[in-house]
C-alpha positions as CSV (number, residue, x, y, z in Angstrom):
1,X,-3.8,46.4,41.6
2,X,-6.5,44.3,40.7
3,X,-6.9,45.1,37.5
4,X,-2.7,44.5,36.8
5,X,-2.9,41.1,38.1
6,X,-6.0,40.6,36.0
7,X,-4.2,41.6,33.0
8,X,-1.2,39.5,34.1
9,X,-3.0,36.4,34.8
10,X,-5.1,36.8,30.4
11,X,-1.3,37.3,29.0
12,X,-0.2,34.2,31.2
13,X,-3.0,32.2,30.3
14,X,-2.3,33.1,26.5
15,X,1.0,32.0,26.7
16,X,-0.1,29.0,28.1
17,X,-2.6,28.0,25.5
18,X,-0.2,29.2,23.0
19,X,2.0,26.3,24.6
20,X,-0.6,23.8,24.6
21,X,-0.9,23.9,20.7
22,X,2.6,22.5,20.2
23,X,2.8,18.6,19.6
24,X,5.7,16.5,21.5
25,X,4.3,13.2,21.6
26,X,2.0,11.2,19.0
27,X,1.5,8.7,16.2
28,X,2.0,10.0,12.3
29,X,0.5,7.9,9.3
30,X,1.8,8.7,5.9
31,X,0.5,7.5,3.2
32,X,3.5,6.9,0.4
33,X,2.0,7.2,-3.5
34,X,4.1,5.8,-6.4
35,X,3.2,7.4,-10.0
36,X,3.4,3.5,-11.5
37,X,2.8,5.1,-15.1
38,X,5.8,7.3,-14.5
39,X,7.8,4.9,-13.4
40,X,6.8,2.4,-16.5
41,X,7.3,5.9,-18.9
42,X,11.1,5.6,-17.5
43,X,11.5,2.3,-19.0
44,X,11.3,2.9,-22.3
45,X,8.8,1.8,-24.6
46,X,7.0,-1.7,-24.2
47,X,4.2,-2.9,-25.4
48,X,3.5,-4.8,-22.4
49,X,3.3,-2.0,-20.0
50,X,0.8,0.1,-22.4
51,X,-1.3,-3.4,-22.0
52,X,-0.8,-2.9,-18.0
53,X,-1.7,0.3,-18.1
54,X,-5.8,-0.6,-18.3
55,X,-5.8,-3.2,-15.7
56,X,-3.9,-1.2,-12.8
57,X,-4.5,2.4,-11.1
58,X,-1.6,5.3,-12.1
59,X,-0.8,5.6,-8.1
60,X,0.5,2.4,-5.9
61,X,-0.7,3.7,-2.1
62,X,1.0,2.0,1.1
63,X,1.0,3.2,4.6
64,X,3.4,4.1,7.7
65,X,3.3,5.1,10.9
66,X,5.9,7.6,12.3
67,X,5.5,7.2,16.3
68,X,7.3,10.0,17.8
69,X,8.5,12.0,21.4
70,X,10.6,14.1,22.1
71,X,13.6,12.2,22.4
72,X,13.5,9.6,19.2
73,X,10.9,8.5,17.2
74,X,10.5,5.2,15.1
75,X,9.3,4.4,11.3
76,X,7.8,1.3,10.2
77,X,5.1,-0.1,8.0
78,X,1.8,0.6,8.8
79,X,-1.9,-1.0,7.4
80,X,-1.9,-2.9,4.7
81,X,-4.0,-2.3,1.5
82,X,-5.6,-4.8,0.3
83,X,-4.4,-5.8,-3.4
84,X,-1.1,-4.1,-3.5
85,X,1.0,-7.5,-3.7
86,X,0.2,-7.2,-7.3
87,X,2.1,-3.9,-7.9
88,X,5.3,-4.6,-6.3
89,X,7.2,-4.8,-9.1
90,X,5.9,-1.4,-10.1
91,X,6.6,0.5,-7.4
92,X,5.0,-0.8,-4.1
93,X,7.8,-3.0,-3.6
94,X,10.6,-0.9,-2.9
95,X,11.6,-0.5,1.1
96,X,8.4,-1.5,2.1
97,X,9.8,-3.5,4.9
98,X,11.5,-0.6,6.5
99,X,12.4,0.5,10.0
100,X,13.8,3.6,11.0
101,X,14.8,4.2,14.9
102,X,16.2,8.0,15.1
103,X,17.3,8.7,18.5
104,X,17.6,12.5,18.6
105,X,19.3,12.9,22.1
106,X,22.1,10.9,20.5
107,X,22.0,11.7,17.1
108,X,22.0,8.8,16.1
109,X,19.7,6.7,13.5
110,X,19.3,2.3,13.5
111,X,17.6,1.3,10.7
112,X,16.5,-2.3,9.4
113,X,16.4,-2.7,5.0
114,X,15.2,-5.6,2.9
115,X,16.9,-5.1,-0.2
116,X,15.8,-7.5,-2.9
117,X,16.4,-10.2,-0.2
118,X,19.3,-9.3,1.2
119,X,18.9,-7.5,4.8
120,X,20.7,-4.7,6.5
121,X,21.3,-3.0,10.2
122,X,21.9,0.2,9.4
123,X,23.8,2.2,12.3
124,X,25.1,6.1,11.9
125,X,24.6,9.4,12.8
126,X,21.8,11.6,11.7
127,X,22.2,12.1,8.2
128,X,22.6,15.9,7.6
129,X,21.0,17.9,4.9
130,X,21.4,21.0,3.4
131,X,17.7,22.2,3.7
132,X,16.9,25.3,1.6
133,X,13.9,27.3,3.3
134,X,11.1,28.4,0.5
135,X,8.9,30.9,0.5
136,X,5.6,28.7,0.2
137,X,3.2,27.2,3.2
138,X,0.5,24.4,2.9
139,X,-1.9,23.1,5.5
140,X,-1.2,19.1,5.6
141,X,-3.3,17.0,8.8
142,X,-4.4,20.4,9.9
143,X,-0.9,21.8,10.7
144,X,0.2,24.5,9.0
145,X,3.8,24.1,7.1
146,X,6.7,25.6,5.4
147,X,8.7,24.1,2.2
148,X,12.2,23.6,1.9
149,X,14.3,21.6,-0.6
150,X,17.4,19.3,0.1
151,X,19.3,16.8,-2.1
152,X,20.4,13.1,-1.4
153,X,23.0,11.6,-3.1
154,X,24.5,14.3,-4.4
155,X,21.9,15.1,-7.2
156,X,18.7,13.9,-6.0
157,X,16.2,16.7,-5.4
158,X,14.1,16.4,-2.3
159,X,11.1,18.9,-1.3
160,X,9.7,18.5,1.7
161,X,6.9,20.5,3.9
162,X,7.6,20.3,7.7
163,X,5.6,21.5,10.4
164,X,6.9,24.1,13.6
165,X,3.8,22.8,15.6
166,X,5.2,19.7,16.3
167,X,8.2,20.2,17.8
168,X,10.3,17.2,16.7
169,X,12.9,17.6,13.7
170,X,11.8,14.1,12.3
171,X,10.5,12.8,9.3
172,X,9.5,9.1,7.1
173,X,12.3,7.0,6.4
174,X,15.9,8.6,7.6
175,X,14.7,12.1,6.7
176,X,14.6,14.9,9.4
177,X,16.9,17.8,10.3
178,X,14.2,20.6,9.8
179,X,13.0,23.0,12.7
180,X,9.5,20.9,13.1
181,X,7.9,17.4,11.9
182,X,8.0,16.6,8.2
183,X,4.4,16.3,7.2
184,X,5.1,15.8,3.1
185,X,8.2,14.1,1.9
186,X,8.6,14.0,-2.4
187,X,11.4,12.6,-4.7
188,X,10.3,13.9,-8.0
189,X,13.2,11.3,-9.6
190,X,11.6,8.4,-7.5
191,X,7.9,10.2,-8.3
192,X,6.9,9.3,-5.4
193,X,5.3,11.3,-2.5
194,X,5.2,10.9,1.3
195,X,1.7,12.5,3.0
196,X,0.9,12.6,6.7
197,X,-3.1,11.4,6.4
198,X,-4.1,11.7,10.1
199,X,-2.6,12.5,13.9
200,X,-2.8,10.6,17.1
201,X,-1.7,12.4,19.8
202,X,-1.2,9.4,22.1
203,X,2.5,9.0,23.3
204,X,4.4,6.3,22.4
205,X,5.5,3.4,24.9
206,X,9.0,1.5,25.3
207,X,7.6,-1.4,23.4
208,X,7.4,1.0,20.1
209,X,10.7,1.6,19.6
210,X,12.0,-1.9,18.4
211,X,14.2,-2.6,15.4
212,X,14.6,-6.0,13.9
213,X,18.3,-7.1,14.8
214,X,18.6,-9.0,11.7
215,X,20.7,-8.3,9.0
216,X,24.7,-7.2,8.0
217,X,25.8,-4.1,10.0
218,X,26.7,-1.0,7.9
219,X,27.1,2.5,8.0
220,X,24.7,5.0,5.4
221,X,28.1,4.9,2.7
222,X,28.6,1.5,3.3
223,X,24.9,0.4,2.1
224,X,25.6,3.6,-0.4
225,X,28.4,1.5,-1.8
226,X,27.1,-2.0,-1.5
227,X,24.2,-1.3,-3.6
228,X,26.1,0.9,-6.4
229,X,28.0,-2.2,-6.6
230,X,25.2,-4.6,-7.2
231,X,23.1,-2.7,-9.4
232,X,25.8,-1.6,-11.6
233,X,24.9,-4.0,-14.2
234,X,21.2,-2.9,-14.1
235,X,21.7,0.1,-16.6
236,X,19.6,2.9,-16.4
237,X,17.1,1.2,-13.8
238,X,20.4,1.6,-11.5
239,X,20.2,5.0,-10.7
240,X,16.4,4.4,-8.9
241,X,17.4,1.2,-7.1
242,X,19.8,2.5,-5.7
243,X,17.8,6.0,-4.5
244,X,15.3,3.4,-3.3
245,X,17.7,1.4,-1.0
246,X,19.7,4.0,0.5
247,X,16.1,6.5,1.6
């Protein structure tokens, strides 16, 4: 009798610490990395940018922090790096200023955009991807994940490597949906690439989860169509701005 209730008591306590492993509550930096050189390739040919080339690094890094429970999680900018207002028109300008508030219970996402000076409330439901699972696994922050592939915008390809350890379908910017935390975003058309760098495991308080209130009031399709509108005179730099605006 003994010797069952030992044996019940190790497979109990395994289950237990097999528990404890799983994250619901915490604080996610990602570091985002622009390919500048990439971006200037895109452009065409200019004697300017082959000049730029020598004076500025091939990757523009900025930071954000993804603080996360359970029940919604909130995206924002993070530290600063010192130096990077030189590169914003190379890359590290793009929705720098944004704030994601995705309330999971609800299904529902509020999020705050700068877009070349104009501002935006977004407010809609989780947006829903078609995920593709992929048969490939990489250890990012010490969590072990799995790959899958969506699309935004109909033709924008979108890999991403998510997490079942932390058990929160979130993600940078408005991206989520996946059976665990996305620890590595990437938009090979944007070339840039979202990588959680380090894991606090503190949980969040109330104070957190604050969105600026400023801004016009749009759903995802109406930004969608606001900014195809805009930039439709930009010519091929369209396409990105417009990828850019609506992450």
């Amino acid at each position: 009798m003994k010797r069952s209730l030992l044996i019940i008591a190790l497979l109990t306590g395994a289950v237990y610490s097999s528990a404890a492993q799983y994250t619901t509550t915490g604080k996610i930096e990602y570091e985002r990395k622009v390919n500048i050189y990439a971006q200037m390739e895109e452009m065409g040919e200019n004697p300017f940018f082959e000049k730029m080339k020598s004076q500025i690094p091939k990757f523009n890094s900025s930071y954000f922090d993804l603080r996360f429970d359970t029940a919604r999680s909130i995206y924002k900018p993070g530290r600063e790096v010192e130096g990077n207002n030189i590169f914003k028109m190379f890359g590290g300008g793009p929705a720098t200023e944004n704030v994601v508030l995705t309330d999971f219970n609800a299904k529902r996402i509020k999020a705050f955009k700068t877009i070349f000076e104009q501002k935006f409330q977004v407010q809609d439901s989780i947006r829903v991807i078609d995920w593709k699972e992929k048969d490939e696994l990489r250890t990012i922050a010490g969590y072990k994940c799995h790959k899958a592939v969506g699309r935004i915008c109909d033709t924008v390809y979108v890999v991403a490597f998510y997490t079942e350890d932390i058990v929160v379908n979130g993600g940078p910017e408005m991206f989520g949906g996946l059976p665990g935390m996305i620890m590595e975003l990437a938009i090979p058309r944007l070339h840039t690439t979202w990588t959680a760098t380090r894991i606090e495991l503190a949980p969040p308080v109330a104070t957190d989860f604050v969105v600026p209130e400023k801004g016009k009031k749009v759903t995802e399709h109406e930004l969608y169509e606001t900014v195809k509108d805009s930039f439709k005179s930009w010519g091929k730099m369209a396409p990105r701005n417009i990828w850019w605006s609506v992450l």
